[in-house]
Each structure stands twice: as structure tokens, then as C-alpha cells.
C-alpha positions as CSV (number, residue, x, y, z in Angstrom):
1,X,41.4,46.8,41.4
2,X,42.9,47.7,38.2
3,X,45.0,44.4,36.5
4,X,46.8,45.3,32.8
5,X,47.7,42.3,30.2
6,X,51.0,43.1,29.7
7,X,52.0,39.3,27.8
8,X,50.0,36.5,27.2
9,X,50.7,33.4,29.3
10,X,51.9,30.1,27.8
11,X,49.5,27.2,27.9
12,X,49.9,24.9,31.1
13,X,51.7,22.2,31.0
14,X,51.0,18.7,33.0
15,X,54.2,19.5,35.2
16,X,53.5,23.3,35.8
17,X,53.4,23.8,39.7
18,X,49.7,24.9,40.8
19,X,48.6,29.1,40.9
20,X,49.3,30.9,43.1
21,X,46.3,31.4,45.1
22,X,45.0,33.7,48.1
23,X,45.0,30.2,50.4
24,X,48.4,29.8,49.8
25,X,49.9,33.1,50.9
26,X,50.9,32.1,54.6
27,X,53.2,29.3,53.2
28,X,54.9,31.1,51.2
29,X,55.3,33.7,53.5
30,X,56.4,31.2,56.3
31,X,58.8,29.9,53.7
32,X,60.4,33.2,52.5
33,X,61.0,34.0,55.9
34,X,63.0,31.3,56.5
35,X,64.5,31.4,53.0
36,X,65.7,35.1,54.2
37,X,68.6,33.4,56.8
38,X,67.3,35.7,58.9
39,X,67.0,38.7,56.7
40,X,65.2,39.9,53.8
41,X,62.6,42.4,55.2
42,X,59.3,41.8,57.2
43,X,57.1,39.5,55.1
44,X,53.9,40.0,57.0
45,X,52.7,43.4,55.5
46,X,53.5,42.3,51.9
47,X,51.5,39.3,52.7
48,X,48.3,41.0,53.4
49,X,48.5,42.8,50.1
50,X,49.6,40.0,48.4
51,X,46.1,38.3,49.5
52,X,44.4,41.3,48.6
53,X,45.9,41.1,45.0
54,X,44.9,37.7,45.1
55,X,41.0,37.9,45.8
56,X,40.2,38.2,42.3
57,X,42.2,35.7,40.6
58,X,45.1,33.4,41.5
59,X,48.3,34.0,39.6
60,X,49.7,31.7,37.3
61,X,53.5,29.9,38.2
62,X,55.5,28.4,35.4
63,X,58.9,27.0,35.4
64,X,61.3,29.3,33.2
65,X,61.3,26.2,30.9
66,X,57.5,25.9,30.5
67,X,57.5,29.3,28.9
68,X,58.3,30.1,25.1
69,X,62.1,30.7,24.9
70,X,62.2,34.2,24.3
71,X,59.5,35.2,26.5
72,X,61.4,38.7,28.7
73,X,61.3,38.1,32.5
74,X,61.5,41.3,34.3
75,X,62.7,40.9,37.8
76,X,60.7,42.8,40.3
77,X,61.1,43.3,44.4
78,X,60.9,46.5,46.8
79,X,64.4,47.7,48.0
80,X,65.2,50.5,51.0
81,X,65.5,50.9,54.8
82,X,64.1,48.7,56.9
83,X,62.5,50.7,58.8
84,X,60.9,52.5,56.0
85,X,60.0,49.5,54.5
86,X,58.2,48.2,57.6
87,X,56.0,52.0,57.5
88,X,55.7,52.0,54.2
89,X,54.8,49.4,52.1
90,X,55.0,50.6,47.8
91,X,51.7,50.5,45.7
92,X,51.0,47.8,43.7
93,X,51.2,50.4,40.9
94,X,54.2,51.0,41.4
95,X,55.7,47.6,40.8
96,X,53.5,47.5,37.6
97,X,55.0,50.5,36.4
98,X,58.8,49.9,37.4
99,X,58.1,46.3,35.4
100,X,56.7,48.1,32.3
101,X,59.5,50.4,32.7
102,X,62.1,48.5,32.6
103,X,60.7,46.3,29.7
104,X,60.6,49.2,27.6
105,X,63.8,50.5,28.2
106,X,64.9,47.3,26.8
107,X,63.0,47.3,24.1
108,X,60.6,44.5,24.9
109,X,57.6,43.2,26.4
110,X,57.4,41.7,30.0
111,X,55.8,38.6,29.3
112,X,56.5,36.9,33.1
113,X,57.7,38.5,36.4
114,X,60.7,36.9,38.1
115,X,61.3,37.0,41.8
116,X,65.0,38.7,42.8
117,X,65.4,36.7,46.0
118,X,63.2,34.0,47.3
119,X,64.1,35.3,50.6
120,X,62.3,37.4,52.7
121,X,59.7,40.4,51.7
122,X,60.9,40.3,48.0
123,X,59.2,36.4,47.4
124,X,56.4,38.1,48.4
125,X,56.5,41.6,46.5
126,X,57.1,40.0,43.0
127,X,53.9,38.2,43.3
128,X,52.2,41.2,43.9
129,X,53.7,42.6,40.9
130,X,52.8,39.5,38.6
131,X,49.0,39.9,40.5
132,X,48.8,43.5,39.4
133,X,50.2,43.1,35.8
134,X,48.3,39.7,35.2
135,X,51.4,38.2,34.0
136,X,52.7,34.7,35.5
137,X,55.0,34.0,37.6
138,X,58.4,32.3,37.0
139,X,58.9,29.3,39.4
140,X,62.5,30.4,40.5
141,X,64.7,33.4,41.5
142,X,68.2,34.9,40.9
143,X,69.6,34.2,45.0
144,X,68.0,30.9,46.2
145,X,67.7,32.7,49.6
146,X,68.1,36.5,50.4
147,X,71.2,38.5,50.0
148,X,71.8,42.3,51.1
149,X,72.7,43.7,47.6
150,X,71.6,43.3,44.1
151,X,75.0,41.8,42.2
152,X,74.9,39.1,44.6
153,X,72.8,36.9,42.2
154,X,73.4,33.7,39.8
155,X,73.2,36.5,37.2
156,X,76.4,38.4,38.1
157,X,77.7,35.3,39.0
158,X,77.2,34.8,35.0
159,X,78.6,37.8,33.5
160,X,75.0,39.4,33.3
161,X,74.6,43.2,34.1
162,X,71.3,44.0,35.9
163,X,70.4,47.2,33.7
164,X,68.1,48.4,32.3
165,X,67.2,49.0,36.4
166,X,64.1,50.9,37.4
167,X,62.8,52.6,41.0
168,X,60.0,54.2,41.5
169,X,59.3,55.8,44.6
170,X,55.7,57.0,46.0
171,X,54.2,59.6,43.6
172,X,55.3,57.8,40.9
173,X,58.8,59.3,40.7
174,X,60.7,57.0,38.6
175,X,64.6,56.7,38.1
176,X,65.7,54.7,34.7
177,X,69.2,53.7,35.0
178,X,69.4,52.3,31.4
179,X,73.1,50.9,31.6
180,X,75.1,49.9,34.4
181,X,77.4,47.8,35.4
182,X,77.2,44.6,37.9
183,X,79.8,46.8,40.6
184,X,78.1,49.9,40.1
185,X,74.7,48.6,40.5
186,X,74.4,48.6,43.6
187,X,75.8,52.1,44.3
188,X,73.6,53.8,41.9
189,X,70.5,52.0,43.6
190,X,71.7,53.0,46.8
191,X,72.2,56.8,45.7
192,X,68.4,56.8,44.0
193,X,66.4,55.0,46.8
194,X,68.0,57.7,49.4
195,X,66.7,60.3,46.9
196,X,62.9,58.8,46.6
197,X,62.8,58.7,50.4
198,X,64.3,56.1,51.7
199,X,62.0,52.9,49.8
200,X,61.3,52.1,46.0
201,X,59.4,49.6,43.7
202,X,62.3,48.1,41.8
203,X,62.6,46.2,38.2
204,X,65.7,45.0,37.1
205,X,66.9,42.1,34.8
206,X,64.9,41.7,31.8
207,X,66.1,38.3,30.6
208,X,64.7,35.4,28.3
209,X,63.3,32.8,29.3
210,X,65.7,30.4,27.6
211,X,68.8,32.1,29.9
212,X,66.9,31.9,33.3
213,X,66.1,28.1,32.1
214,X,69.5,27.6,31.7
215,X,71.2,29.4,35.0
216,X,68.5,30.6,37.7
217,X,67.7,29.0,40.8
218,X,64.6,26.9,39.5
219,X,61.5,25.8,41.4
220,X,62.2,28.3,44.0
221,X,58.8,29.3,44.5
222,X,57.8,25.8,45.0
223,X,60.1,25.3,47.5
224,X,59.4,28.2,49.3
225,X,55.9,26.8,49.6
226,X,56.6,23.5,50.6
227,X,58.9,24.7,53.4
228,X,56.6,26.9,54.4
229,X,54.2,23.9,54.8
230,X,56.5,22.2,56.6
231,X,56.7,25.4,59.0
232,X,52.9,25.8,59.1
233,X,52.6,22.2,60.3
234,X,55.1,21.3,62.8
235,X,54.0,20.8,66.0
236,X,54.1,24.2,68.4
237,X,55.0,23.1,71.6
238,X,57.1,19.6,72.8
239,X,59.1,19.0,70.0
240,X,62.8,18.6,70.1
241,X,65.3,20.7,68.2
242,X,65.8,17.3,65.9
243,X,62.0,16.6,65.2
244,X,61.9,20.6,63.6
245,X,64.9,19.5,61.8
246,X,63.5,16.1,60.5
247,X,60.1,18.7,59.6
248,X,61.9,20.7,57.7
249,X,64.5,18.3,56.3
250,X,67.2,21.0,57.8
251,X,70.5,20.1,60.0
252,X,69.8,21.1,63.8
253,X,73.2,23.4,64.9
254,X,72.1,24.1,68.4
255,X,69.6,25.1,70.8
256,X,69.5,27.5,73.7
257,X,68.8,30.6,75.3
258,X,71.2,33.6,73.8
259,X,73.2,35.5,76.7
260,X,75.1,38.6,75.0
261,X,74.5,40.2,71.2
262,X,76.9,42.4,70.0
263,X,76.0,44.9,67.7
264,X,77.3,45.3,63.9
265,X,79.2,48.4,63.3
266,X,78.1,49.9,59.5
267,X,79.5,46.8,57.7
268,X,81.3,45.2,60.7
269,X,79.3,42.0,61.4
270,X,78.2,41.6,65.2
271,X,77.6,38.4,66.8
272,X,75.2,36.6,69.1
273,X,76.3,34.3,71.6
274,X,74.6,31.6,73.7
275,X,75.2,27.9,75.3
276,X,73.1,25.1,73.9
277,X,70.8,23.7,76.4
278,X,71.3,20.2,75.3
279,X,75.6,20.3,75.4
280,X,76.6,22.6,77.2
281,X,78.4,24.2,74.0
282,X,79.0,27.7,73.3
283,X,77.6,29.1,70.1
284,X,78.8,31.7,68.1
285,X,76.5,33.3,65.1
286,X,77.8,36.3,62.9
287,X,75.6,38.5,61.6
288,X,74.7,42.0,59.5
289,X,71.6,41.9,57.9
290,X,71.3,37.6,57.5
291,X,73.1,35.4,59.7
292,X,76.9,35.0,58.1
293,X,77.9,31.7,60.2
294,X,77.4,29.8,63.5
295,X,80.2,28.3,65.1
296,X,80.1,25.6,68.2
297,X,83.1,25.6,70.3
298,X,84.8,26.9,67.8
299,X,84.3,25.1,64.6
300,X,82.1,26.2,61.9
301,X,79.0,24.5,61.1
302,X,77.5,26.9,58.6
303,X,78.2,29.5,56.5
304,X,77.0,31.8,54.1
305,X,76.1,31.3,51.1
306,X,74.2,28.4,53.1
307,X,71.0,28.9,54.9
308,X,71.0,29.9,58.4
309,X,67.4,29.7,60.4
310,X,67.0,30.7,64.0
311,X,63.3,30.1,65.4
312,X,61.7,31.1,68.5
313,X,60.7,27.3,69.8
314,X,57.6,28.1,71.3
315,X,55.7,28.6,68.1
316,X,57.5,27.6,65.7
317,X,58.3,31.5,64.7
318,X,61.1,32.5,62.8
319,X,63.8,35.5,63.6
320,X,65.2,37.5,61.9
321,X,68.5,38.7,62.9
322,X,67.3,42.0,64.3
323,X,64.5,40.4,66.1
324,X,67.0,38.8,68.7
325,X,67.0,39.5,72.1
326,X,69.4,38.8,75.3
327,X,67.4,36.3,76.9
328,X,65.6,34.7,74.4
329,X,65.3,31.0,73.6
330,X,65.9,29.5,69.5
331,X,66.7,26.8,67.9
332,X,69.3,27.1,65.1
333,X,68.9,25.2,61.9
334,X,71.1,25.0,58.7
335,X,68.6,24.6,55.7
336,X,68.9,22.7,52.6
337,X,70.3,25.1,49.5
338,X,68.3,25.6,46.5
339,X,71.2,25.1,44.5
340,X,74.7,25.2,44.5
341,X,77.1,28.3,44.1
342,X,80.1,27.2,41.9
343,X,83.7,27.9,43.7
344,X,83.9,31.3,41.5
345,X,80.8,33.1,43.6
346,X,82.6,32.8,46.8
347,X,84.3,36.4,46.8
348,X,80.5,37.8,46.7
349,X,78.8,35.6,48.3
350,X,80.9,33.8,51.0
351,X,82.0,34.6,53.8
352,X,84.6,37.2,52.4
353,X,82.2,39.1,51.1
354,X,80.8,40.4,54.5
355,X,84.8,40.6,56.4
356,X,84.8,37.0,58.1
357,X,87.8,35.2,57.4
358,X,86.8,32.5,54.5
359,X,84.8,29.1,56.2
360,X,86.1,25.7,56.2
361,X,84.1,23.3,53.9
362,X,81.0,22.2,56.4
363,X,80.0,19.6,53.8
364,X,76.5,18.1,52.8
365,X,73.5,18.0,54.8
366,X,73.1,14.6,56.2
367,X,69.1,14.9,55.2
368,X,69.6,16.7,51.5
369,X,66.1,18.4,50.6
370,X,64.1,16.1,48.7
371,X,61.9,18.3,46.1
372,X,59.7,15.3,45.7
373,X,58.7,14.8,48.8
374,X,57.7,19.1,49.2
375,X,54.2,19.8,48.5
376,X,53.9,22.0,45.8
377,X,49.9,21.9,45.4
378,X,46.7,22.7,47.1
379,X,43.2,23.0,47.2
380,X,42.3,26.6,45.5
């Protein structure tokens, strides 16, 4: 296994969370899955290479703070079909070279990788990317969950064009997009990824340390892994809809067994409907790729940008929202956000943003997420 030195890593500091180790791969897959809002990508395959990357040597996780202020963090993840994506899985390599791609385009020198969305397979993929590089990894991300398209981020949000943006697809083809803007990002990366087949290693966002400090979802990653310990640890069988919810310090929306799913249509949203066991209420959840909002007779109870988690109660299993099925059983959870999204995002990231008519305020969760209380640390 072939690891380059791309930056040196700062000095650890008392606070810095603990590496990222082999060991701890299956929580932060569990927590990136539910992180996703049911979307994201199929963590599982990226998780076995992300163990294999992590056989030799664990990978270092810093806050953006922790690190020298002008250290570049070049944002790294795996974008396409998710069908191809499930077959096909990019190289390690790959990542290594959109990263060093992408910092050179710019000018610079990677010296950290930063996740795009702490949701779903991309969690995953960036630390495959820091593993292969031998770089650390930021302790945050640009979403705070997973999103379907690349300006819907905290950068955008702040005025930040994504360029220089790299893909490279298998062979090594690689496409530099050295300026673009935040609305024509996602078009041109659309247009490329159809051209390299369908799936591409992508880098995009080389940014300072100091800016990702001061707007980026922080301590992501380390949330991501507590949750995911929470996950890993709730009991499988007998528990109540409310004791999951206590586990993962979430807000239960309902429980039951779903009787009809409507399909989306392109960018139409479908829906999934079913009666919670427990009330007698009918339930309502819009969805495209993540779930949009659930509604109980009729008034909403979440909404995007908020977190949205179905999962399968007999083990504990989340779904994502093209793993439903007429007939089956979930429990439906609103998780705590990773930060908050000022008023301005909600044209690209609320409810607007995917056709639903804009949600009424659903207000806090009555258990907020207490970082302190998340495990952030293990045994190596």
C-alpha cells in the first residue's frame, strides 16, 4: 500500500479528538448512515476499504482550529449513480490524485482532507483519501448531514465558489474545472461524471484552515462517531420507539408498518405512507434521494434541512430511502442538527429547494444533542 506525504501534520493538541483507527470504522459508518437522512450512498463498501486503508496506520483527526491557519483543506468524496457507485467503488489513488490535483490548480499544498458531507458514503470516502495521502483529517464537513448536490453547503451558503473542482474517473482520466461558479457547479459535474462513466473520485474546495474554523460544520466527524455508538449499542430487539430515541438523543415521529410508496418522478419527490402502530395516525414522508419531511395527520414534524432517520426496528438497521418496502416495519426519528442553517440557506436547502411548499417552523428538539455526553474516543 503506497501512502504519499503530501503536508506535515500539526502537533496534537490536549483537546484533538482521538485517530481515526481501523476499530472505529463501523461507528462511523453507522453514524454517516444515519447522518445521510436517508441518502448519501451505500456506506458498507467504502467501509471495508476504509479498514483496509487503515491496517497500517490510523489517521490523524484535528479540529480546523487545531491546525496552523493557513494550512489548504482540499475537500474530497466520490460522486455518481448510485447504482454505479454500489458496482464500483473508485481507487484509493484516485482520491489521492483528484486531492493533489486540485491543490495544485490552486496553487498550494493540501496539508489536511476535509469531508464534503458527513452523510452517507462520502464520511467514509474522505477518510480514505486522508489514509492514502497520509494527511489528517479535519474534524468537520461543509453539509452537517448529506445533500444531493454540491452548492448545497455552508460554503455556498457563504459566498464561496467550489473551484478549482477535480474528477477523476477509473484509468486515471481526470477533468480540472479550474473556475466555476456555485450555480454552475453542479451542472458541469454532472456533464463530466456522465462522461467518465457514470462515477468519479472528486476534490473540490481548497480552503484555509482559518475560513473552515470560522464557518464549517465543526466536530462532525466526532459526532458521526458517537452516534454511530449510540447505534452500535442500543438494544436490538424489545425496545420502544422512545428508548431508540432517548439512545440516540433524537425526537421519535412515528412508528409503523408502511402501506403504499409512491415513486419520485426525475425531480418530483414521492412519498411513503403508513399508520403508526402506537396512534393510529397516518404518516406522510416526502422523499427523492433523502427524506424531505414527515407529516402526522397532517402537520409537519420535520423538514429538511433537519435530519430525518427511518430504521428497520428489528436490528436497529437504518434505511435509506430507496431501501423501503410496502410492508415493512420502521421507526422514524428526527435527529439532532450539527448546526444551524441561517434563514438565508432556506431557498437551497429547505424545503423549496426540492418543490414542497416551504415547512412551518417545527422548533427545537425537546432532547438537543449534547456533544459532551457523545463518545468521541476509543481504545486503538
Amino acid at each position: 500500500m503506497t501512502r504519499t506525504l503530501a503536508g506535515a501534520a500539526p502537533a496534537p493538541s490536549p483537546a484533538a479528538p482521538a485517530p481515526l483507527t481501523a476499530a472505529r470504522v463501523p461507528a462511523l459508518a453507522a453514524g454517516a448512515t444515519l447522518l445521510g437522512s436517508g441518502g448519501g450512498g451505500e456506506v458498507a463498501t467504502g467501509a471495508l476499504l476504509l479498514r483496509r486503508e487503515l491496517a497500517d496506520a490510523p489517521v490523524p483527526l484535528f479540529p480546523a482550529a487545531a491546525l496552523a491557519p493557513d494550512t489548504v483543506v482540499v475537500h474530497a468524496g466520490l460522486v455518481g449513480a448510485p447504482d454505479v457507485l454500489a458496482e464500483r467503488l473508485a481507487d484509493p489513488d484516485d482520491f489521492a490524485h483528484a486531492v493533489r490535483t486540485a491543490a495544485e490548480a490552486a496553487g498550494v499544498r493540501a496539508g489536511a482532507v476535509g469531508v464534503i458531507e458527513i452523510g452517507g458514503l462520502n464520511a467514509v470516502v474522505a477518510a480514505v483519501a486522508a489514509a492514502r495521502l497520509g494527511l489528517p483529517l479535519v474534524d468537520g464537513d461543509l453539509m452537517g448531514r448529506a445533500f444531493p448536490r454540491i452548492d448545497q453547503t455552508v460554503a455556498a451558503v457563504h459566498g464561496v465558489d467550489p473551484a478549482p473542482l477535480v474528477l477523476v474517473g477509473p484509468g486515471g482520466d481526470t477533468v480540472v474545472v479550474r473556475e466555476c461558479s456555485r450555480r454552475s457547479a453542479e451542472r458541469l459535474l454532472r456533464a463530466n461524471v456522465l462522461a467518465l462513466g457514470g462515477a468519479a473520485a472528486l476534490a473540490v474546495h481548497p480552503l484555509p484552515a482559518s475560513r473552515l474554523a470560522a464557518s464549517g460544520v465543526r466536530d462532525s466527524v466526532s459526532a458521526c462517531l458517537g452516534l454511530g455508538d449510540r447505534l452500535l449499542t442500543a438494544p436490538d430487539t424489545g425496545g420502544t420507539p422512545e428508548s431508540l430515541a432517548d439512545a440516540l438523543g433524537a425526537e421519535p415521529l412515528a412508528a409503523g408498518r408502511v402501506e403504499e410508496i409512491v415513486p419520485r418522478q426525475d425531480l418530483t419527490p414521492g412519498w411513503a405512507t403508513l399508520t403508526d402502530g402506537r396512534t393510529g395516525a397516518v404518516v406522510r414522508v416526502d422523499l427523492l434521494d433523502e427524506y424531505l419531511a414527515v407529516t402526522v395527520d397532517g402537520v409537519t414534524r420535520a423538514a429538511t434541512p433537519q435530519i430525518i432517520a427511518a430504521v428497520d426496528p428489528s436490528g436497529r438497521r437504518p434505511l435509506r430511502a430507496d431501501q423501503l418496502r410496502t410492508g415493512g416495519h420502521l421507526i422514524l426519528l428526527r435527529l439532532p442538527a450539527l448546526h444551524d442553517w441561517p434563514p438565508a440557506a432556506e431557498p437551497l436547502v429547505g424545503p423549496t429547494a426540492f418543490g414542497l411548499d416551504p415547512a412551518p417552523p417545527t422548533g427545537p428538539l425537546t432532547r438537543p444533542f449534547d456533544r459532551g455526553t457523545v463518545p468521541t474516543r476509543s481504545p486503538s
